[in-house]
LUMKOLTI-719990 format. One record per residue: residue number from 1; residue in three letters; x, y, z of N, C-alpha, C in turn. Coordinates in nm, 3 decimals, always signed. Each point is the difference from the previous one (the first is absolute). Last residue first. Layout:
N
  nr rest      nx      ny      nz     cax     cay     caz      cx      cy      cz
 NUM  Ala       X       Y       Z       X       Y       Z       X       Y       Z
...
# end
This chain:
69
  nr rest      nx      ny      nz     cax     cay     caz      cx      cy      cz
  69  Unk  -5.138 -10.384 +14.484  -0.027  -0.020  -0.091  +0.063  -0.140  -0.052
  68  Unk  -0.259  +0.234  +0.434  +0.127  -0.050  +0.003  +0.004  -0.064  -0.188
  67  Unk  -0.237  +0.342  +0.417  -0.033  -0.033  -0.174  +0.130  -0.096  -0.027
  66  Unk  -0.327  +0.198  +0.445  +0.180  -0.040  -0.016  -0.063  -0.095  -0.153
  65  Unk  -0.238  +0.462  +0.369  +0.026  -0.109  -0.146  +0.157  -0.085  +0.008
  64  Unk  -0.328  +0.358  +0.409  +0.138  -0.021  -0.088  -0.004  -0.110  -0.081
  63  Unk  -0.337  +0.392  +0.264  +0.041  -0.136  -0.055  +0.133  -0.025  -0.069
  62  Unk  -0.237  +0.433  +0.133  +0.032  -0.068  +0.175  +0.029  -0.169  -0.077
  61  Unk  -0.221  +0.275  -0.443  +0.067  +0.060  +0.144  -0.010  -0.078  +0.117
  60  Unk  -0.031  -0.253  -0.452  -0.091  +0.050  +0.107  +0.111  +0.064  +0.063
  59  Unk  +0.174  -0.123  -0.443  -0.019  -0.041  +0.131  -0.059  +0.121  +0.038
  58  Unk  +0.098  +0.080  -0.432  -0.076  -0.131  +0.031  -0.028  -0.063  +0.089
  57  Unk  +0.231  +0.460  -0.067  -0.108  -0.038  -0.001  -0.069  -0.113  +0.045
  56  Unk  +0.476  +0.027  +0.169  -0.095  -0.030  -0.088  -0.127  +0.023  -0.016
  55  Unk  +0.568  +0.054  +0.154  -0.166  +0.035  +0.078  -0.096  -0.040  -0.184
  54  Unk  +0.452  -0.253  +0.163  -0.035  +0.081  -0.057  -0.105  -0.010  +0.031
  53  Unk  +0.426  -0.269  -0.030  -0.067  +0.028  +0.154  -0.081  +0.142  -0.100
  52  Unk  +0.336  -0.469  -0.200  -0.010  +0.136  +0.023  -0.159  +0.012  +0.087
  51  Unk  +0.446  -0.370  -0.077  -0.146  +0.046  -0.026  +0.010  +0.123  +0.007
  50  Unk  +0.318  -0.453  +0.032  +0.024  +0.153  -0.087  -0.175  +0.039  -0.023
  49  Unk  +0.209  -0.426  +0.190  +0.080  +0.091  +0.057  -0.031  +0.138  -0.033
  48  Unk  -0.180  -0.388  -0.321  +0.056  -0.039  +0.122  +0.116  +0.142  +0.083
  47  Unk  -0.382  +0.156  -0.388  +0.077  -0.106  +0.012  +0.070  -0.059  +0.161
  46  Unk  -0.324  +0.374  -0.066  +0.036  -0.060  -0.123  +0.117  -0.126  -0.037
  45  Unk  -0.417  +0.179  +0.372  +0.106  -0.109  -0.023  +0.044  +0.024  -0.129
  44  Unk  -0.257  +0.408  +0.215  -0.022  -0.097  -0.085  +0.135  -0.085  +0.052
  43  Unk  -0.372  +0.305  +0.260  +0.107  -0.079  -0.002  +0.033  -0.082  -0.094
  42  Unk  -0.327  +0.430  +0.117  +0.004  -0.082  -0.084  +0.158  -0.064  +0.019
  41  Unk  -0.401  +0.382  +0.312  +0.122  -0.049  -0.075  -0.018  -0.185  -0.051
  40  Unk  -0.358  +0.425  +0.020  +0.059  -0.081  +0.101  +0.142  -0.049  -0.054
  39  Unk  -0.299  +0.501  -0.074  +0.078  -0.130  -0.029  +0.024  -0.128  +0.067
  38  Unk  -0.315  +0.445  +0.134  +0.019  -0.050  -0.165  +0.078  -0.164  -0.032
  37  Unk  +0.061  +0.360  +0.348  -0.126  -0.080  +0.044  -0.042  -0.073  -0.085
  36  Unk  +0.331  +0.378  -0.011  -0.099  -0.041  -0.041  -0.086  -0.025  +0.055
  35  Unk  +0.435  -0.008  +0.258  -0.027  +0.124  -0.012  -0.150  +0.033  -0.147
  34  Unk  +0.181  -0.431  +0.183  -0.108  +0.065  +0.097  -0.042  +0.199  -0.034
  33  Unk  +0.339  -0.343  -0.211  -0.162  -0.044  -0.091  -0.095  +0.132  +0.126
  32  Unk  +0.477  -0.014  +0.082  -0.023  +0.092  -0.177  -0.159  -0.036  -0.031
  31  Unk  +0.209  -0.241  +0.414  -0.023  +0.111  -0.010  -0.027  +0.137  -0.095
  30  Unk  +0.000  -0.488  -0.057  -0.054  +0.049  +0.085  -0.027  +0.125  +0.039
  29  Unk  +0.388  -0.156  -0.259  -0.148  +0.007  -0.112  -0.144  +0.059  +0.167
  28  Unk  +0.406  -0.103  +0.229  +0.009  +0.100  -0.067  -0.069  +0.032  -0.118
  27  Unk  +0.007  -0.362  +0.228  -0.071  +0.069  +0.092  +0.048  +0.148  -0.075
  26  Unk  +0.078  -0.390  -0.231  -0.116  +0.003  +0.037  +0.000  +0.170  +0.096
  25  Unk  +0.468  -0.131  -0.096  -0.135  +0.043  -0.169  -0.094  +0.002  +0.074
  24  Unk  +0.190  -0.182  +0.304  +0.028  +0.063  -0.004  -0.049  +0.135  -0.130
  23  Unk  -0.028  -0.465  +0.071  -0.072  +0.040  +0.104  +0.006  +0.164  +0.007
  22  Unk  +0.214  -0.299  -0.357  -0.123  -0.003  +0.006  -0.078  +0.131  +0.087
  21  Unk  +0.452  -0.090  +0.120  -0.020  +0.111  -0.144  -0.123  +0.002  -0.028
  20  Unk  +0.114  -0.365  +0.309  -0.024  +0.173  +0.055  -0.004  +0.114  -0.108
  19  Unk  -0.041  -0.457  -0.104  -0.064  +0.017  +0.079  -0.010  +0.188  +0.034
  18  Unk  +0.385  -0.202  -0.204  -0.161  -0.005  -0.122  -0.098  +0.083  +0.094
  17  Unk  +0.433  -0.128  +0.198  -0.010  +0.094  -0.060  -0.094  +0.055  -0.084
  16  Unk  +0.007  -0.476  +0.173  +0.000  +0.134  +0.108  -0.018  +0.184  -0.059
  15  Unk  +0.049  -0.405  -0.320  -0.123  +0.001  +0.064  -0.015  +0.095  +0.098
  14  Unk  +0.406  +0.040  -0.379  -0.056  -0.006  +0.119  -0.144  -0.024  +0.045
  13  Unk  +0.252  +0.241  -0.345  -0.009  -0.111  +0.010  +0.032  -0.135  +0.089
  12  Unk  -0.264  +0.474  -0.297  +0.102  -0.083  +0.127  +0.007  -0.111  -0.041
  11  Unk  -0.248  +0.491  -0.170  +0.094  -0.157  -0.030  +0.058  -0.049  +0.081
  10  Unk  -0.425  +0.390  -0.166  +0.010  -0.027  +0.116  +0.103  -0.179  -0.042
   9  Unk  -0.258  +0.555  -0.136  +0.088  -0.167  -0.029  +0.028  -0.032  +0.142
   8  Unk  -0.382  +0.365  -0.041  +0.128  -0.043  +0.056  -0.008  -0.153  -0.062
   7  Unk  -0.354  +0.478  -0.107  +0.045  -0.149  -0.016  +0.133  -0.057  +0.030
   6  Unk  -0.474  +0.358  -0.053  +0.184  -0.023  +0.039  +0.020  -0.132  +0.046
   5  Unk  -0.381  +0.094  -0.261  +0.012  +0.127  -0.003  +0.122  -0.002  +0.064
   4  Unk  -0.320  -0.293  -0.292  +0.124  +0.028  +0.083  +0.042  +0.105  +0.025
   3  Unk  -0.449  -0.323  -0.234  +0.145  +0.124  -0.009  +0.039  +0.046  +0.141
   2  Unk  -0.267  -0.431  -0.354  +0.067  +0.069  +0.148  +0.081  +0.144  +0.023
   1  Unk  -0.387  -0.276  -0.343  +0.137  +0.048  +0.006  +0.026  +0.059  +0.139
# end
């Protein structure tokens, strides 16, 4: 089981706009994982345009995941 500790939606619709929200979630889980050392982050695909960005036990600290369902 995965757990989560913060977690950003994330909808567009837009490839451009994807990108930087992506990029953006990232560096900000980034900065919530460094204050641990604990989490890495987790990218899910839940559908076309619509994911979410979250620190994860299950990811290695300094790693990032892409789960696409």
């Amino acid at each position: 089981m995965t757990t989560v500790t913060d977690c950003i939606e994330i909808r567009v619709d837009s490839r451009q706009v994807l990108d930087e929200r992506l990029n953006d979630a990232v560096r900000g889980l980034q900065q919530l994982a460094m204050l641990t050392g604990t989490h890495g982050i987790l990218l899910t695909r839940l559908k076309p345009g619509h994911y979410t960005a979250a620190l994860s036990d299950q990811v290695p600290f300094g790693m990032t995941q892409e789960l696409i369902h």
